[in-house]
N, C-alpha and C positions, 0 to 999 in steps of 0.2 A: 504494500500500500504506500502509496508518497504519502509527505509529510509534507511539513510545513508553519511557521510559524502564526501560533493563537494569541491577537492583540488582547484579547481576556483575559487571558488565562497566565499569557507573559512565558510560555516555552511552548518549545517546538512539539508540536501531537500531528497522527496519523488523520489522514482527513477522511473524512465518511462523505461513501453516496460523490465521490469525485469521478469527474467529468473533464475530458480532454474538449479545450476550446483552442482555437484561434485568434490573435489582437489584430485588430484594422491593418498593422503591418508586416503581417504573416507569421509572426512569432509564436512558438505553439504555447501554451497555458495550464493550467490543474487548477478548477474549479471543486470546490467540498463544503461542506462542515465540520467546526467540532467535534468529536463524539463526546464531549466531557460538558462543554456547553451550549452547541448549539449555533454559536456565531461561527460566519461566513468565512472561509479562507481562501486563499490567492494565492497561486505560485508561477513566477514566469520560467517560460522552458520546461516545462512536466515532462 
């Protein structure tokens, strides 16, 4: 599972329910949530 850092939580967790996107300049992305809280996380280059 990627990870990535939870602005809530203040350390790096595994992201739930993540989703490979694309940014407007082709760059690939990892869209998730928490599984501890719930808020949104963001990783560029998944």
């Amino acid at each position: 599972m990627p990870t990535a850092y939870c602005e809530k939580c203040k350390k790096k967790q595994e992201m739930k329910d993540a989703k490979k996107v694309t940014l407007k300049n082709g760059k690939p992305a990892m869209k998730g949530l928490c599984p501890k809280c719930g808020t949104k996380m963001f990783r560029i280059g998944g």
